[in-house]
N, C-alpha and C positions, 0 to 999 in steps of 0.2 A: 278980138277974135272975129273973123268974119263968119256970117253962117253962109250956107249955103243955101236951095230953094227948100229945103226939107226943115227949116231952121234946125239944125243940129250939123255946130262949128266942125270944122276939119278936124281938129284935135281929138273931139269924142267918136268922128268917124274912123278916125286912124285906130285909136284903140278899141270901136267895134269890128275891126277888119282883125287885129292882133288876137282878141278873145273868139271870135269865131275859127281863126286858124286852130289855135292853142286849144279849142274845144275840140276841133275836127280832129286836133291828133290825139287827143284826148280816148274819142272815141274810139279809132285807129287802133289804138295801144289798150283801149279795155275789148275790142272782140278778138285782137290776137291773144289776150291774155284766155278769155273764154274759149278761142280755139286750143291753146296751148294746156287747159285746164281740161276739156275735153279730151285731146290728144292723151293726160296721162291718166285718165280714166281708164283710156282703152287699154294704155300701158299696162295699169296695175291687174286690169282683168286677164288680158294674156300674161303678164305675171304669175298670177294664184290658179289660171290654167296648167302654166310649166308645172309652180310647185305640185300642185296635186298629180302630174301627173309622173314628176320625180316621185312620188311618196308613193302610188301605187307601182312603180318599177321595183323601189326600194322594197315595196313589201313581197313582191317579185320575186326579187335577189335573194332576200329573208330566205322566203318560204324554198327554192331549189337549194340557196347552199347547207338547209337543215338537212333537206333530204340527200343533198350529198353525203353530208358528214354521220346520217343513215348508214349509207351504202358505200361507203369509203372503205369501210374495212372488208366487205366481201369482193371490191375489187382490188385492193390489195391483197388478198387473199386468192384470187384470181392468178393476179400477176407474179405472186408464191408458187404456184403448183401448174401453171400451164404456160409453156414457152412459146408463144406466139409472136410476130412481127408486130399485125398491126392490130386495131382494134375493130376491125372488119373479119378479120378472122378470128377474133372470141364471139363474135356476135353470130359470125357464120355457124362457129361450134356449139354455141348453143340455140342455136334453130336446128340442130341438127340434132343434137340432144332433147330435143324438145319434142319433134318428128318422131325420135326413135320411141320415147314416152308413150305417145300417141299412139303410136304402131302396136307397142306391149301391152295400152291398155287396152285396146281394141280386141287384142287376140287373148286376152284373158275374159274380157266379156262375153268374145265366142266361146272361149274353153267353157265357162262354167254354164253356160246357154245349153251348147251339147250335152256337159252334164247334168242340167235338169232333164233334158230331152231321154237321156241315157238311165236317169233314175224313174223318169215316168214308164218309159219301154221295160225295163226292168221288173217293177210292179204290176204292171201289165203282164207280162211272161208266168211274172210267181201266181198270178190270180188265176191265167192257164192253167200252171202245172198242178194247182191247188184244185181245177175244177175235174181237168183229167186225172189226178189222183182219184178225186173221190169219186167220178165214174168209173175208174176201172175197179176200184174198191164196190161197187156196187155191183158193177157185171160178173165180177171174182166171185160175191155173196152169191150173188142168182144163179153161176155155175154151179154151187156147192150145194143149193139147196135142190136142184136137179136130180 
Protein backbone atom coordinates (compact mmCIF):
# COMPACT_ATOMS: atom_id res chain seq x y z
CA UNK A 1 0.00 0.00 0.00
CA UNK A 2 1.42 3.30 -0.56
CA UNK A 3 0.76 6.05 1.97
CA UNK A 4 0.53 9.25 1.06
CA UNK A 5 2.24 12.60 2.92
CA UNK A 6 -0.39 12.30 5.77
CA UNK A 7 0.71 8.62 6.14
CA UNK A 8 -2.87 7.21 5.88
CA UNK A 9 -2.83 4.75 2.45
CA UNK A 10 -5.30 5.58 -0.51
CA UNK A 11 -7.40 2.72 0.61
CA UNK A 12 -8.40 4.14 4.09
CA UNK A 13 -8.66 7.50 2.34
CA UNK A 14 -11.12 6.24 -0.32
CA UNK A 15 -13.18 4.76 2.53
CA UNK A 16 -13.03 8.10 4.71
CA UNK A 17 -14.35 9.86 1.45
CA UNK A 18 -17.38 6.89 1.24
CA UNK A 19 -18.28 7.34 5.10
CA UNK A 20 -18.19 11.03 5.12
CA UNK A 21 -20.65 10.97 2.05
CA UNK A 22 -22.71 8.20 3.47
CA UNK A 23 -22.74 10.19 6.72
CA UNK A 24 -23.58 13.54 4.81
CA UNK A 25 -26.60 11.78 3.44
CA UNK A 26 -27.18 10.42 6.62
CA UNK A 27 -27.78 13.60 8.03
CA UNK A 28 -29.53 14.84 4.78
CA UNK A 29 -32.23 12.14 5.30
CA UNK A 30 -32.41 12.47 9.37
CA UNK A 31 -33.44 16.52 9.07
CA UNK A 32 -35.90 15.88 6.15
CA UNK A 33 -37.15 13.19 8.37
CA UNK A 34 -37.28 16.08 11.31
CA UNK A 35 -38.77 18.40 8.71
CA UNK A 36 -41.32 15.80 7.68
CA UNK A 37 -41.92 14.92 11.64
CA UNK A 38 -42.58 18.57 12.15
CA UNK A 39 -44.54 19.11 9.05
CA UNK A 40 -47.10 16.29 10.73
CA UNK A 41 -47.23 17.94 13.88
CA UNK A 42 -48.70 20.87 12.30
CA UNK A 43 -50.94 18.34 10.26
CA UNK A 44 -52.24 16.73 13.24
CA UNK A 45 -52.90 20.30 15.02
CA UNK A 46 -54.90 21.64 12.10
CA UNK A 47 -56.40 18.18 12.13
CA UNK A 48 -58.02 18.37 15.91
CA UNK A 49 -58.71 22.19 14.76
CA UNK A 50 -61.15 20.77 11.94
CA UNK A 51 -62.37 18.09 14.34
CA UNK A 52 -63.27 20.42 17.04
CA UNK A 53 -64.52 22.46 14.86
CA UNK A 54 -66.81 19.74 13.08
CA UNK A 55 -67.97 18.84 16.66
CA UNK A 56 -69.19 22.24 17.60
CA UNK A 57 -71.16 22.65 14.00
CA UNK A 58 -72.47 19.32 14.82
CA UNK A 59 -73.63 20.53 18.11
CA UNK A 60 -74.91 23.42 16.01
CA UNK A 61 -76.97 21.18 13.80
CA UNK A 62 -78.06 19.23 17.18
CA UNK A 63 -79.22 22.19 18.95
CA UNK A 64 -81.48 24.02 15.50
CA UNK A 65 -82.85 20.66 14.25
CA UNK A 66 -84.17 20.11 18.08
CA UNK A 67 -85.76 23.22 17.84
CA UNK A 68 -87.05 22.50 14.55
CA UNK A 69 -88.70 19.54 15.34
CA UNK A 70 -89.95 22.07 18.38
CA UNK A 71 -91.73 24.07 15.99
CA UNK A 72 -92.41 21.65 13.01
CA UNK A 73 -95.61 20.99 14.05
CA UNK A 74 -96.83 24.69 14.50
CA UNK A 75 -95.65 25.21 10.96
CA UNK A 76 -97.25 22.55 9.73
CA UNK A 77 -100.11 23.65 11.26
CA UNK A 78 -99.47 26.87 9.65
CA UNK A 79 -99.38 25.55 6.29
CA UNK A 80 -103.10 23.60 7.39
CA UNK A 81 -104.87 26.70 7.87
CA UNK A 82 -103.39 29.57 5.90
CA UNK A 83 -102.85 29.35 2.01
CA UNK A 84 -100.00 31.26 1.24
CA UNK A 85 -97.37 31.31 -1.70
CA UNK A 86 -94.40 31.88 -0.04
CA UNK A 87 -92.76 32.01 3.21
CA UNK A 88 -92.32 35.86 3.09
CA UNK A 89 -95.88 36.12 3.22
CA UNK A 90 -96.50 34.18 6.51
CA UNK A 91 -93.89 36.07 7.99
CA UNK A 92 -95.41 39.24 6.48
CA UNK A 93 -98.92 37.92 8.14
CA UNK A 94 -97.50 37.61 11.12
CA UNK A 95 -95.73 40.94 11.66
CA UNK A 96 -98.82 42.03 10.67
CA UNK A 97 -100.65 40.27 13.32
CA UNK A 98 -98.33 41.12 15.65
CA UNK A 99 -98.78 45.14 14.91
CA UNK A 100 -102.45 44.51 15.09
CA UNK A 101 -101.64 42.90 18.77
CA UNK A 102 -99.79 45.94 19.48
CA UNK A 103 -102.30 48.22 18.28
CA UNK A 104 -105.21 46.41 20.66
CA UNK A 105 -103.07 46.31 23.50
CA UNK A 106 -102.18 49.80 23.27
CA UNK A 107 -105.67 50.89 23.11
CA UNK A 108 -106.80 48.81 25.92
CA UNK A 109 -104.14 50.31 28.15
CA UNK A 110 -105.65 53.65 27.09
CA UNK A 111 -109.25 52.33 27.59
CA UNK A 112 -108.79 51.25 31.06
CA UNK A 113 -106.33 54.50 31.82
CA UNK A 114 -109.55 56.70 30.82
CA UNK A 115 -111.21 54.49 33.10
CA UNK A 116 -109.38 55.08 35.95
CA UNK A 117 -109.36 58.81 34.99
CA UNK A 118 -113.29 58.35 34.65
CA UNK A 119 -113.62 56.49 38.02
CA UNK A 120 -111.55 59.25 39.88
CA UNK A 121 -113.79 62.07 38.13
CA UNK A 122 -116.60 60.16 39.07
CA UNK A 123 -115.77 60.13 42.87
CA UNK A 124 -114.95 63.48 42.74
CA UNK A 125 -118.52 64.44 41.37
CA UNK A 126 -120.28 62.01 44.31
CA UNK A 127 -117.96 63.88 47.04
CA UNK A 128 -119.68 67.14 45.23
CA UNK A 129 -123.07 66.06 45.17
CA UNK A 130 -122.47 64.61 48.63
CA UNK A 131 -121.18 68.09 49.89
CA UNK A 132 -123.96 70.06 48.13
CA UNK A 133 -126.48 67.68 49.40
CA UNK A 134 -125.60 68.43 52.84
CA UNK A 135 -125.42 72.19 52.24
CA UNK A 136 -128.46 72.56 50.76
CA UNK A 137 -129.75 70.26 53.69
CA UNK A 138 -128.46 72.68 55.92
CA UNK A 139 -129.70 76.01 54.40
CA UNK A 140 -133.25 73.82 53.98
CA UNK A 141 -132.72 73.39 58.21
CA UNK A 142 -131.86 77.28 58.48
CA UNK A 143 -134.92 78.28 56.20
CA UNK A 144 -137.19 76.32 58.62
CA UNK A 145 -136.07 77.39 61.63
CA UNK A 146 -136.61 81.09 60.28
Amino acid sequence: MEDDEDGVDHGHRRELEVLRGRCQQAEVISLAHVQEQEDLKETIGLLQHKLLQAGDREIEYQRKLSMFERLEPIFNNLAEQFSFETPQEVVARLEFLEQSEIDRSSQISSTLEENEQLKKRQKALCREVESLTEANKKQQQQSREK
